[in-house]
C-alpha positions in Angstrom: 119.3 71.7 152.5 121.7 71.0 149.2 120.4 73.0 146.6 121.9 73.1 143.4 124.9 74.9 142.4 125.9 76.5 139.3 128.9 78.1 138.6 128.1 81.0 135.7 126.9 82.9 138.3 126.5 83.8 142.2 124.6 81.9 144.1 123.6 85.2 146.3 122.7 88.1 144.5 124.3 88.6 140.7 124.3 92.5 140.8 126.5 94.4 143.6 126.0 98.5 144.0 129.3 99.4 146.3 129.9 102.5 148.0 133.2 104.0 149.1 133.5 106.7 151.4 136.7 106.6 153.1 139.3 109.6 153.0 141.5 109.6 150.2 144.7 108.5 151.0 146.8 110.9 148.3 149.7 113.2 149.4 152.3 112.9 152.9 151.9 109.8 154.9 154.5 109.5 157.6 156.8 111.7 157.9 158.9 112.1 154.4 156.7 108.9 152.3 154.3 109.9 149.9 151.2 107.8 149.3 149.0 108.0 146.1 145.7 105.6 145.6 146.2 102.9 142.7 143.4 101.4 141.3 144.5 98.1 140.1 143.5 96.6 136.4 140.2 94.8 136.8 140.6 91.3 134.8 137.5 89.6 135.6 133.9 90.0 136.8 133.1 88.9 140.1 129.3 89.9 139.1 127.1 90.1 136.4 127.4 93.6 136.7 129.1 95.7 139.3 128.8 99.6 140.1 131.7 100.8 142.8 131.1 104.9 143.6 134.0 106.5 145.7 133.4 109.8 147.5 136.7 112.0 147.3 137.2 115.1 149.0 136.2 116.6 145.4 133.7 114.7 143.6 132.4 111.2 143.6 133.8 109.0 141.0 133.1 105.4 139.6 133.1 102.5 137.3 131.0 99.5 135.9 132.5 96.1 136.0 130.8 93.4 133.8 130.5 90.2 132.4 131.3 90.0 129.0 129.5 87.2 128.2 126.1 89.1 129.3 126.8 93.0 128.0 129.0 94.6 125.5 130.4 98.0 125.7 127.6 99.8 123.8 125.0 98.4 126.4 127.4 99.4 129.6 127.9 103.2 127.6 124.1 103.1 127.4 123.8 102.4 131.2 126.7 105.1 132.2 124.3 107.3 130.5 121.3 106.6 131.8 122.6 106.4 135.3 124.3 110.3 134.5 120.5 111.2 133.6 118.9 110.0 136.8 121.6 111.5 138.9 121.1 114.6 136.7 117.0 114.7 137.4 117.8 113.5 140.7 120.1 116.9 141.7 117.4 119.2 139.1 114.2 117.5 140.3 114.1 117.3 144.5 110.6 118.3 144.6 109.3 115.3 142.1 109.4 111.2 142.2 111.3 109.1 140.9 108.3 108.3 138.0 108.6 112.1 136.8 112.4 112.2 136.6 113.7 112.1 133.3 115.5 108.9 132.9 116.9 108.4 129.5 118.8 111.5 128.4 117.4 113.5 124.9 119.6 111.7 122.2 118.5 108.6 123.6 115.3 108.9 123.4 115.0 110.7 120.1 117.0 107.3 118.8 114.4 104.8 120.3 111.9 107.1 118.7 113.4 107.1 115.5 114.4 103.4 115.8 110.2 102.7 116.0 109.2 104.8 112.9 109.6 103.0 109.6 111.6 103.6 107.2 110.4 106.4 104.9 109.6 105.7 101.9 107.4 106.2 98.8 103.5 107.4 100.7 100.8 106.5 97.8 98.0 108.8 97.6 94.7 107.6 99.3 92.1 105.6 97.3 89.8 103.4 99.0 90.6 99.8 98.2 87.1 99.4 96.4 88.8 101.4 93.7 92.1 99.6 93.8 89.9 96.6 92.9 88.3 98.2 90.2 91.5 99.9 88.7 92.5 96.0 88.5 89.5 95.0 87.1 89.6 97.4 84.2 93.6 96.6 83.5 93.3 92.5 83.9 88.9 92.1 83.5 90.1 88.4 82.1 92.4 87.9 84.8 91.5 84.9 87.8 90.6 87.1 90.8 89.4 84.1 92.9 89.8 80.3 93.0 87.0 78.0 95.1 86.9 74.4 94.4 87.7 74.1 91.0 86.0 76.8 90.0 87.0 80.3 89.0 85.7 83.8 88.9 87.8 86.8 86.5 87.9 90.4 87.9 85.2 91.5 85.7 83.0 89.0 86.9 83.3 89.7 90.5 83.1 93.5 89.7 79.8 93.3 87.3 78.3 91.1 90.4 79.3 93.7 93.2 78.2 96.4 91.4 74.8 94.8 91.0 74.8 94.1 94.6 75.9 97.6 95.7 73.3 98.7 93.0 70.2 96.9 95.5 72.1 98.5 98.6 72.0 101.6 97.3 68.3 101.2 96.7 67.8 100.9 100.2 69.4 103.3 101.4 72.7 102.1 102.2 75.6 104.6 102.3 78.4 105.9 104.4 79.0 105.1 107.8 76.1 102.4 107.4 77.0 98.8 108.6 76.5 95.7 106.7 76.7 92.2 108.5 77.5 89.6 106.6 77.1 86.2 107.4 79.0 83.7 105.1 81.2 81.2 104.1 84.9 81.8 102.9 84.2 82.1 98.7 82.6 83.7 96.3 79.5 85.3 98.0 81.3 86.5 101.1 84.1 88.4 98.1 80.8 89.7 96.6 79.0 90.8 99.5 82.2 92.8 101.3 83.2 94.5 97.8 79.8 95.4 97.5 79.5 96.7 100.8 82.6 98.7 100.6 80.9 100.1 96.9 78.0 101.2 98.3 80.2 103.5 101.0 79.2 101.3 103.9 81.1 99.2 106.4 81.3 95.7 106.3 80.9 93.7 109.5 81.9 89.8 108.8 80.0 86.5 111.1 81.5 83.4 110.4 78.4 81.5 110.6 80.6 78.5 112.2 80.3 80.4 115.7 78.2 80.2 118.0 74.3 81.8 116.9 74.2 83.3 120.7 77.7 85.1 120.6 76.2 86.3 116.6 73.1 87.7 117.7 75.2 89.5 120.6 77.0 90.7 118.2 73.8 92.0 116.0 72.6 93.7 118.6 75.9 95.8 119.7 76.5 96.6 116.4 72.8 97.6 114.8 73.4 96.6 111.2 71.2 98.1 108.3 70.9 95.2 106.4 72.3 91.6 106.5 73.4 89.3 103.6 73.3 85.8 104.3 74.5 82.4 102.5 73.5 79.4 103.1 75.6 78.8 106.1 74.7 82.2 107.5 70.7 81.5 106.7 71.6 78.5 108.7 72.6 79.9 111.6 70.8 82.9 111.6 67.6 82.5 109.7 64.9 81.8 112.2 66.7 85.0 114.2 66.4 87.7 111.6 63.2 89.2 110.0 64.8 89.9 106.4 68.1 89.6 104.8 69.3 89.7 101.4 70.1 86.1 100.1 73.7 86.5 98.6 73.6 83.0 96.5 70.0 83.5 95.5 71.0 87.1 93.9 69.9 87.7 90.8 72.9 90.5 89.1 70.8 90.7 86.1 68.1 92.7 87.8 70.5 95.7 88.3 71.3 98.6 85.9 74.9 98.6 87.3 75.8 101.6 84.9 73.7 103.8 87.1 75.8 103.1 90.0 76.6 106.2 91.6 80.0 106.6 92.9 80.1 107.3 96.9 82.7 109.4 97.9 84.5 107.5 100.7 87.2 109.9 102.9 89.9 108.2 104.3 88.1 108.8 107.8 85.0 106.7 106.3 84.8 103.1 108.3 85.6 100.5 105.9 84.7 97.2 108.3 84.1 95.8 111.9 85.3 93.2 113.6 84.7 92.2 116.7 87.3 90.7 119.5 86.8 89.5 122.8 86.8 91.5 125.9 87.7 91.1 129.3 84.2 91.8 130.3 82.6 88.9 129.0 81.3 91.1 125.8 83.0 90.9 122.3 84.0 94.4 121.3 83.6 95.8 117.9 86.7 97.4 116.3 86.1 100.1 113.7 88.7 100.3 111.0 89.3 103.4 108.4 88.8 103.4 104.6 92.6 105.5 105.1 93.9 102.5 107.6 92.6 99.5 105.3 94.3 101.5 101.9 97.8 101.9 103.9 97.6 98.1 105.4 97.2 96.9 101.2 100.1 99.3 100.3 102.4 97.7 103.5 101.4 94.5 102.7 102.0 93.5 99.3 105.1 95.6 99.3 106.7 93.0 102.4 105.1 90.1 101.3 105.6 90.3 97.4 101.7 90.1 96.7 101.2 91.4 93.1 99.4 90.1 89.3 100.2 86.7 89.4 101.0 85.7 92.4 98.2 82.8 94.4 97.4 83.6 98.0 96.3 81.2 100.3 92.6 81.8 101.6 92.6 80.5 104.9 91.4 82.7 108.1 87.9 82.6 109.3 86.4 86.0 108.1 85.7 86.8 112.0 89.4 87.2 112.1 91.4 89.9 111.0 93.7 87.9 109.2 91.2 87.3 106.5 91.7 91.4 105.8 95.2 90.5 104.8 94.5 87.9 102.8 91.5 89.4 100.8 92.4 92.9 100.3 96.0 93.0 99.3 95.1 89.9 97.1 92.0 91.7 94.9 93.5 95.4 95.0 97.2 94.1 93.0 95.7 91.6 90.7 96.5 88.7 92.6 94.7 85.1 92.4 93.1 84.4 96.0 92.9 80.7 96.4 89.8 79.8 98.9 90.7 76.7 101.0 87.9 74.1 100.7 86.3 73.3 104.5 87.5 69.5 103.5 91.3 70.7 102.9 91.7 72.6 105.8 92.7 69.5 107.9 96.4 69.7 109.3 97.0 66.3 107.2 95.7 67.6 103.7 96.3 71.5 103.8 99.8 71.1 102.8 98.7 68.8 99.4 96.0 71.1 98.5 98.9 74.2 98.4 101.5 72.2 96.5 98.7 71.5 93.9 97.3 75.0 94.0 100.7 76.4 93.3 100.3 78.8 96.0 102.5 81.7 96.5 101.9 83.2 99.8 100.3 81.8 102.8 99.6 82.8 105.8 99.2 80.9 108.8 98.9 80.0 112.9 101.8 78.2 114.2 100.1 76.5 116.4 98.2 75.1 113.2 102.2 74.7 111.3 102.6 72.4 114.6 100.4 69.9 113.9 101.5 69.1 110.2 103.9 66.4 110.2 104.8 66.9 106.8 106.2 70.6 105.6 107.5 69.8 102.1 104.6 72.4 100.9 106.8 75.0 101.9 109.5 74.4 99.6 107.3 75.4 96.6 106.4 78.5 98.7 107.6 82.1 97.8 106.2 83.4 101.2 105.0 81.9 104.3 104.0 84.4 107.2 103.5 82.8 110.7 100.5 84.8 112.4 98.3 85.6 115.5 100.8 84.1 118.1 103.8 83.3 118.8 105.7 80.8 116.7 108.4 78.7 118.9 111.8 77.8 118.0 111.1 74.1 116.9 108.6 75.2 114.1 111.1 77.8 113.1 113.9 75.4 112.8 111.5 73.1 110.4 110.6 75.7 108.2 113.9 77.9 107.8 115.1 76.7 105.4 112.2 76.1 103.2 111.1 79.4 102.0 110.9 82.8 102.3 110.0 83.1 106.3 108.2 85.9 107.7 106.8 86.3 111.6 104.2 88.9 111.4 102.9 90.6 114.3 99.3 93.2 114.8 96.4 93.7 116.5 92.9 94.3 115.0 93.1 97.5 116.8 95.7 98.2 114.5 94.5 96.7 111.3 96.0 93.3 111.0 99.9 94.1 110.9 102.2 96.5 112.6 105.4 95.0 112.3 106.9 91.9 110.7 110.5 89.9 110.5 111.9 88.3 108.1 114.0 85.0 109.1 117.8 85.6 107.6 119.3 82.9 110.2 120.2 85.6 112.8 118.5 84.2 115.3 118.1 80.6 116.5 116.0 80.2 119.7 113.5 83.3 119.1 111.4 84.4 116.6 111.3 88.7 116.9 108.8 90.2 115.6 110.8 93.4 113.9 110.5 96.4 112.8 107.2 98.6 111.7 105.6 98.3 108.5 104.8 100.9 106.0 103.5 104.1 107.7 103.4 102.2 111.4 105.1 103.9 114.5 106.0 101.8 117.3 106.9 102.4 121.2 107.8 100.8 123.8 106.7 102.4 127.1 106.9 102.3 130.9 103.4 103.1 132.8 103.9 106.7 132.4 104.4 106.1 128.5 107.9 107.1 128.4 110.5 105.3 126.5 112.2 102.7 128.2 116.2 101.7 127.7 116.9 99.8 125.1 116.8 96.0 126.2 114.5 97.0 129.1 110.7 95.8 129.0 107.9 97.7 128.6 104.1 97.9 126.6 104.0 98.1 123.6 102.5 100.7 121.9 100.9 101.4 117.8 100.9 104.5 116.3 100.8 105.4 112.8 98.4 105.3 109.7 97.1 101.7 110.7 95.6 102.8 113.9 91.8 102.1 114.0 89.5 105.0 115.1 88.3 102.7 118.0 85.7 100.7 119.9 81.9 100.8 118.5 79.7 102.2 121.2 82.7 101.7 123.6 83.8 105.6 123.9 85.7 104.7 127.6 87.0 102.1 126.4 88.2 103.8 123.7 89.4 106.6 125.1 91.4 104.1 127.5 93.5 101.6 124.9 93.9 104.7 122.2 95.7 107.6 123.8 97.7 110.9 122.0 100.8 110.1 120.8 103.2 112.9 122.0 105.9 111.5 119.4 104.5 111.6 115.9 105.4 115.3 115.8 101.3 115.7 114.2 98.3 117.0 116.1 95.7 114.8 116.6 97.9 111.8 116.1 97.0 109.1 118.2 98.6 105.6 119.7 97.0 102.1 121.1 98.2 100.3 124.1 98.4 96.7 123.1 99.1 95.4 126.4 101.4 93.4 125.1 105.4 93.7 126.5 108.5 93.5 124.4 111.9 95.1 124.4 114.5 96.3 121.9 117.1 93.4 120.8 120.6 94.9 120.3 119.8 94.9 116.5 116.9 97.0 116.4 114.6 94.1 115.8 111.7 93.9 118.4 111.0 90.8 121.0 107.4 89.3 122.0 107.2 89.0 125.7 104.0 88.1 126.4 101.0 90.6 128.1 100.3 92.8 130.6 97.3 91.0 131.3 95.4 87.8 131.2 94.6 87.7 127.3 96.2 84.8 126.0 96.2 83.8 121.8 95.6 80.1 121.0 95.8 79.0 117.6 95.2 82.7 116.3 92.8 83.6 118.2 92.7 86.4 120.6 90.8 84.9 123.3 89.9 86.5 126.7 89.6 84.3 130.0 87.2 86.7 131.4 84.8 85.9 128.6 85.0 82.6 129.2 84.3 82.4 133.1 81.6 85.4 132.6 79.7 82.6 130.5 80.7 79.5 133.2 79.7 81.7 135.5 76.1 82.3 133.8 75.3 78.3 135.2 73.1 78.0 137.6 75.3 75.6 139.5 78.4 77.8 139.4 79.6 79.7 141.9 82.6 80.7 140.7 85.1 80.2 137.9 88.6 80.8 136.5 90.1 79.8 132.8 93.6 79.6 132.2 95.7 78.7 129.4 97.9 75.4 129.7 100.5 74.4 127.8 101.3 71.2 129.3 103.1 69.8 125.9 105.5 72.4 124.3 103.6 74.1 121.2 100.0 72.9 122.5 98.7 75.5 124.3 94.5 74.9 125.5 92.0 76.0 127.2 91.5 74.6 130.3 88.5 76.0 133.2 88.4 75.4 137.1 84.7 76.2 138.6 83.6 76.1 142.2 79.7 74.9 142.6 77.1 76.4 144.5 76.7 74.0 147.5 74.1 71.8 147.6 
């Protein structure tokens, strides 16, 4: 055998614990010669890193030897530290494991708490974003709210409309803690169904018609809606399944005395919308988000990404995905334009064009989707372009840098849309983090016994904070499983949800994406889990068994790929 050498490091083993107990060798030697131990200037690293522990005859003493090309001298303090503290809980603690012993000493771990809590600053008081749309509709009622192929709708013309709609839902008996599926195409009657929804006190639960009508109806059924409100494209993949719905496009606003709309008194603890993601079981699973969450996610929002009167966000996401959240809400509660992407224009080849031409301000998109475009000249006339729902690699990044105003933003649903974002400044050349926490977010990163690990060390990821969704619908184990009491907000009842995704502390503060925990994987935005997948293969009547994995056999091109074993014959 030859194998390769290389010479940055040892070929053997690249960390070396060393321990001394030999006699020391201080005072008379020989008769009338005096000997005294001399520990000689240490000039280079023989290791990556090196711990040497002597045992005196009166205490044991010791030193860290390093490469300076792999740790600096904070990092090293930080380990002398945490090696006093597990000594420490080793001497105080014979009767526990090594799990209980406290690891990271107090200052330590009141920094990395600190370090995950944003910064403080201004906390509006609560109003449900229903009213933040209507405040804007009273101060700009001429102003463009929405654009959809050439045509476009003021504020006061999608407010009159909701009102009418939430007017009929009221009628019916529609009200708080009701849900209200809707089944539509990105444009105007998917805006006028969820703000009329949200008017009427209810929670809105969006079905991009484009998926599958098996997967919808599944979906139906978990959730129980009240009512339904269909367009066209819903009707189409719906219709034959449900009994009645309301016809969005065929709704007649006239009809509708909006002045005697009663106002509903939504609490921030009032559910605003569900979504549903996939689950490991086979089963989507609805997540149930907070009139409180959904207000603090607007707030966050347009403060980072510079969404206010005037500016024209892109309207791209399916309304099955979260993202759509951040690109409606923030957009129609600050007097935005929002700018609905045509099905034609939403091509890799055209998208680009259609923004340039649209004057579009902020976007927000997949980078797996970014990837494909072979043109990127859009983004110069960008203000703000936020890469989304996975994880961008360094060869997009290094396209787009120096384009415009470059923000990675990272969330789960479960934490609605966006817990922490980054904003490109150069600093960093072959990753993307994902930074620090947005408005009002808390983030941790934990070992298996949700402790804080080191700084630099790997561990879950965990939300806390006023984006933190009250949980799973009809899924109370589950619930109780991923959203857990968090011990550090210093707040009763305050609660935190394991992402399952890992990442660690960069020396800067900033946060790292290191993949999960588990076997989710997210292709082109999509939070997709394998599970699922095989739980359907497996439905076949000719298959025994089957895995799905995600491949990535060209850099930046991740898919979908499923093995199955048949039934023999």
């Amino acid at each position: 055998a030859n194998p390769p050498r290389r010479m940055e490091h040892s070929p053997i083993f690249q960390v070396m614990f060393a321990w001394n107990t030999s006699q020391s060798a201080n005072g008379s030697f020989m008769d009338g010669l005096m000997a005294e131990t001399f520990a000689p200037p240490v000039r280079t690293s023989r290791f990556d890193l090196e711990l040497v522990l002597s045992d005196t005859t009166q205490d044991i003493r010791g030193s860290f030897v390093y490469a300076k090309a792999l740790f600096d001298a904070a990092s090293i303090a930080r380990h002398v530290d945490h090696f006093l503290a597990v000594l420490k809980a080793m001497v105080a603690s014979v009767d526990h494991t090594f799990p209980e012993w406290t690891r990271i000493p107090a200052a330590h771990q009141q920094a990395l708490i600190e370090l995950g809590h944003a910064a403080s600053g201004r906390t509006p008081d609560f109003r449900s974003v229903h009213r933040q749309f209507e405040d804007m509709a009273d101060i700009r009622p001429a102003a463009i709210a929405m654009v959809q192929g050439g045509i476009s709708y003021t504020y006061a013309e999608l407010n009159d409309t909701a009102n009418a709609l939430a007017c009929h839902l009221h009628s019916l008996g529609i009200g708080i803690e009701d849900r209200v599926a809707i089944s539509a195409g990105r444009g105007f009657p998917l805006i006028i169904g969820m703000l009329a929804v949200l008017k009427a006190g209810a929670a809105y639960l969006p079905l991009d018609p484009v998926y599958p009508t098996d997967r919808l109806l599944g979906v139906l059924a978990d959730a129980a809606p009240s009512c339904i409100l269909l367009d066209r494209s819903g009707r189409a993949a719906l219709g034959k399944h449900v009994a009645s719905a309301i016809d969005i496009e065929g709704f007649d606003a006239k009809n509708f005395n909006t002045s005697k709309l009663r106002p509903v008194g939504v609490s921030e603890g009032s559910a605003a919308y569900v979504i549903y993601t996939s689950g490991s079981t086979g089963e989507p699973k609805g997540v149930v988000v907070e009139h409180g969450s959904a207000a603090n996610m607007v707030h966050a929002l347009a403060e980072r990404y510079g969404i206010e009167a005037g500016k024209r966000v892109l309207q791209f996401a399916s309304i099955a995905f979260d993202g759509s959240v951040a690109e409606l809400l923030p957009t129609l509660c600050t007097g935005a334009t929002l700018v609905v992407v045509p099905d034609e224009e939403r091509s890799a080849d055209r998208l680009g064009s259609f923004m340039t031409e649209q004057r579009i301000s902020v976007a927000t998109l997949p980078p797996a989707f970014l990837a494909e475009m072979d043109d990127l000249s859009f983004a110069d006339s960008l203000e703000t372009l936020v890469l989304a729902g996975e994880a961008a690699g360094a060869a997009l990044v290094a396209r787009l840098r120096n384009r415009t105003r470059l923000i990675n933003a990272y969330g789960p649903t479960e934490a609605t849309v966006c817990a922490t974002t980054w904003t490109h400044d150069g600093s960093y050349s072959t990753l993307l983090p994902i930074g620090r926490p947005v408005a009002q977010a808390r983030v941790y990163v934990l070992d298996a016994h949700r402790q804080p690990v080191p700084r630099g060390a790997i561990g879950e990821l965990h939300v806390g904070g006023a984006g933190v969704a009250r949980g799973y619908l009809n899924r109370p184990e589950l619930t109780a499983e991923r959203f857990v009491p968090d011990p550090f907000a210093g707040q009763a009842g305050a609660r935190m949800y394991r992402t399952g995704d890992l990442a660690r502390y960069l020396p800067d503060g900033n946060l790292e994406f290191l993949g999960r925990n588990d076997h989710q994987v997210k292709i082109r935005g999509f939070r997709i889990e394998p599970g699922e997948i095989e739980a359907a293969l497996a439905t076949h009547a000719q298959v025994r068994e089957a895995v799905v994995i995600a491949r990535e056999d060209e850099p930046g091109h991740k898919r979908l790929v499923a093995y199955v074993v048949p039934h023999a014959p």
